[in-house]
Phi, psi and omega in degrees: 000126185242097147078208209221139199314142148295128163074018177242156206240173201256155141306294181294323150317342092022284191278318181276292203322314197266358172272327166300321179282346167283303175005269201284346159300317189270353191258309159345304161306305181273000148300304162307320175315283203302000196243319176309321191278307162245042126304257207330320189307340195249358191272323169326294193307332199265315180313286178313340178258356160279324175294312172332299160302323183280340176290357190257344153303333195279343182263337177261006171282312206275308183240341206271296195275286155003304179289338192279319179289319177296335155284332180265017173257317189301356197074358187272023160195159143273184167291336170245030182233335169302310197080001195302333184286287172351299198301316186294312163339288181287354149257001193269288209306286184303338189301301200312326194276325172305312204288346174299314192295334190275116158321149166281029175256331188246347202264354162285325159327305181287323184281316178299336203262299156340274175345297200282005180264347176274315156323325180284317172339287177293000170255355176288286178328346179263325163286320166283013186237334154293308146334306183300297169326336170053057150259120173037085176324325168286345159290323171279334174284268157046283225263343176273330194294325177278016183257346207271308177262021185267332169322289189301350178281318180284330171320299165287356159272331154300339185280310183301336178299325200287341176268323190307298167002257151006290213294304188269008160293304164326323192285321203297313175326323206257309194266008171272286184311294227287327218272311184317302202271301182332281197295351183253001176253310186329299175297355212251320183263041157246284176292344159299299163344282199312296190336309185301296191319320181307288195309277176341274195309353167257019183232300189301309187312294196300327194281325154339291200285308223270324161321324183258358168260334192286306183302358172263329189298288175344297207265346161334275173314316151329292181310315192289358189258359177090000157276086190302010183225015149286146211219168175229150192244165222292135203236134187283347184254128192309313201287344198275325193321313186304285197296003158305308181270336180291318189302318184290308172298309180308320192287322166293348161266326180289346161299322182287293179276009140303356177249302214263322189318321170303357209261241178261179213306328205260288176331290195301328224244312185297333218256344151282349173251005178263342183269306175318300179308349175295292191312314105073219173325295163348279183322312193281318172283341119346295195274345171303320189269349173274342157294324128026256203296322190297287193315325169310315187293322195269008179078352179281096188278309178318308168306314179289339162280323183283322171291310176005276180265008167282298215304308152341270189317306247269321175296329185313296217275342156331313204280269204055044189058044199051359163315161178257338197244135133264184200249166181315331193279303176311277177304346133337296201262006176272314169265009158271339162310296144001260193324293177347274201310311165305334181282002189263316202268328184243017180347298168297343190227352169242140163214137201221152176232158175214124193250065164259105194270151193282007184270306184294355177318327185259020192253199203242154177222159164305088193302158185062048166260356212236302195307318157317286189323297191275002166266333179293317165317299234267282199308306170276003168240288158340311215266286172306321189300144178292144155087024189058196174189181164233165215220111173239150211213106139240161200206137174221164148268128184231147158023033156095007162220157195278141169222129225248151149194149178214147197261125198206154135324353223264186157302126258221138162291184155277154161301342147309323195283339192277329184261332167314304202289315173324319165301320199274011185246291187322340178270351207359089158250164185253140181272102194271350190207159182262044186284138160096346088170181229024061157296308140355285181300322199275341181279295167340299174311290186330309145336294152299319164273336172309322185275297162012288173066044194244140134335277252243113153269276167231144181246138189222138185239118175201122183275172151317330194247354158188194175238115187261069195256123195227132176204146192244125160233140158327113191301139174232162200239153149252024166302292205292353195250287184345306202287313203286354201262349095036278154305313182249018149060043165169000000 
């Protein structure tokens, strides 16, 4: 890999451009609908709390002041002890705070009415200039008859506002629907839009991811088949990049050790079974990416960064920069990748625990002895029993040694099948095919006394109600693994 893709996007980069862009199609309309709507609402709100108001005026116009000029003509009040000037005041003043508020399609009623509040005005002045004067009480009824109709004059200008009003509520009313029924065809071909867009942009997405998992699929498939000089060339999607280059490093350690193999009997013997172990992977990641590939097709974007990057670790800590030895803490997290993925593809039917305690992480095991055990769980116990099982992955430290077992619930062997696979770990031949199944075990078994340099490999107990394969090795350090690997040159 030289250096990092032109031009390459995330998955998740992907999936948010297409959510922002459906975003901002629906939400755009109804933010205008929703800024169109209360503007009217509130212009609405303002017509009605202006009729309200003049309406409440109509009573201190009509009966209210009238009433006041007749007790001060009849003499039963005065001119300052009535308040009728206040009154006049106090509709002269609102009309004016009305006629601001009003558009000028409605504002003559009120400028006529103002006026005509001034004329009232002025015969309140003539009756109280008559008073003074002690002229004739039928000269002030006279002056009231005209004050009783300039009242009903101001009244009915006020009654023409409140319909002028009316009118243009009605109209706002009118032009509130039209705005309603627009923005409700808009949204309806805005989202039919989004629809289209989605339906593109989830078809331009899967085919991003599925193209750079099928050439993986591809050299995958290459590799289980022993062509060991298949490479995957540099993929525009971020997340893939990593398993690209871990795929690409497996396939060149497997070469590298296929080349080392030759050199002698005790090399050709680690490096067929380090090939064996190889050999693997290949399968499972073939069958990962096609789970992948299903989830990507299916819209699981989430699911497709967590197989991802489980499947990443899970080659990373294979790999291990070619070592033989990790620390306990590596395998460990090595078969929980392993379990996710399987638990994505076998969800219903597998279920698992893993009891390793962090005190012992650091010290060193032979890698890939646990992950074999539990696919062997899986396939032959687990996998055939109607109804699942669970798979428990336990580890202790005892008297200066680690002791591993891992546990399943599955379909349990027969006692023949059980003394058959004993027999074929007693031959310690190494297993190249799975015919009759635990080739897994028997490599493993193989393994542990090869590194070991132990008897005693796997101990394996299995009943009708599960299967238990258990193995005991010496605690190492990693000072102690340098050293012994060192001494024995490989």
């Amino acid at each position: 890999m030289n250096g990092q893709v032109k031009n390459e996007k995330s998955i998740l980069g992907q999936i948010n451009d297409l959510s922002h862009r459906l975003v901002l199609m629906l939400v755009f309309p109804i933010i205008i609908s929703l800024v169109l709507m209360l503007f009217y609402a509130w212009k609405y709100h303002s017509s009605i709390v202006r009729m309200e108001t003049i309406t409440n005026l109509k009573k201190v116009v009509a009966e209210e002041i009238p009433g006041s000029a007749w007790n001060i003509v009849s003499g039963q009040d005065t001119v300052q002890s009535s308040g009728i000037y206040a009154k006049i005041h106090e509709v002269n003043d609102t009309i004016e705070m009305i006629t601001e508020k009003t558009g000028q399609e409605n504002r003559l009623s009120l400028i006529v009415a103002s006026r005509t509040m001034e004329t009232l005005e002025n015969y309140v002045d003539h009756i109280r200039d008559n008073i003074e004067e002690q002229v004739p009480v039928v000269k002030n009824e006279e002056v009231l008859v005209e004050v009783r109709d300039v009242a009903a004059l101001v009244d009915s200008m006020l009654n023409e506002y409140i319909a002028q009003e009316i009118t243009s509520t009605a109209s706002m009313s009118m032009s509130l629907g039209v705005v309603i029924i627009v923005t409700a065809i808009a949204e309806i071909l805005i989202v039919v839009a989004a629809w289209l867009v989605r339906n593109k942009a989830v078809k331009s997405t899967a085919q991003f991811v599925r193209q750079p998992i099928e050439r993986l699929e591809v050299v995958a498939a290459q590799l289980a088949e022993g062509t060991l000089d298949a490479r995957l060339t540099d993929t525009e999607v971020t997340e893939l990049r990593n398993l690209t280059m871990q795929v690409n490093t497996m396939a060149n350690r497997l070469e590298e050790m296929m080349e080392k193999s030759n050199q002698d009997a005790r090399k050709l013997r680690k490096a067929e079974l380090r090939t064996l172990q190889a050999q693997i992977n290949p399968h499972f990641l073939y069958n990962t990416l096609d789970a992948i590939v299903w989830k990507a097709e299916a819209g699981e974007k989430d699911e497709v960064i967590q197989l991802t990057s489980a499947l990443s670790d899970f080659f990373r800590i294979s790999l291990s920069s070619g070592a033989d030895w990790i620390p306990i803490s590596q395998e460990k997290k090595h078969i929980e990748g392993y379990l996710k993925i399987q638990q994505t593809r076998y969800r219903d039917i597998m279920r698992y625990e893993i009891d390793i305690p962090d005190e012992i992480g650091h010290l060193y095991i032979l890698k890939l002895l646990l992950q074999p055990l539990v696919e062997n769980a899986l396939y032959h116990g687990i996998k055939i029993k109607r109804g699942g099982g669970t798979i428990k992955v336990s580890g202790r430290m005892e008297d200066g040694y680690l002791i591993f077992g891992v546990k399943d619930t599955g379909l349990g062997m027969t006692k023949e099948q059980l003394e058959d696979l004993n027999e074929r770990m007693k031959k310690g031949q190494p297993v190249v095919k799975e015919d009759g199944g635990g080739f897994g075990l028997v490599n493993v078994n193989m393994r542990i006394r090869l590194y070991y340099n132990q008897q005693d490999g796997l101990n394996i107990a299995s009943n009708a109600d599960g299967t238990e394969v258990s193995f005991r090795v010496p605690c190492r350090t990693r000072e102690e693994i340098f050293e012994h690997e060192s001494v024995s040159g490989g």
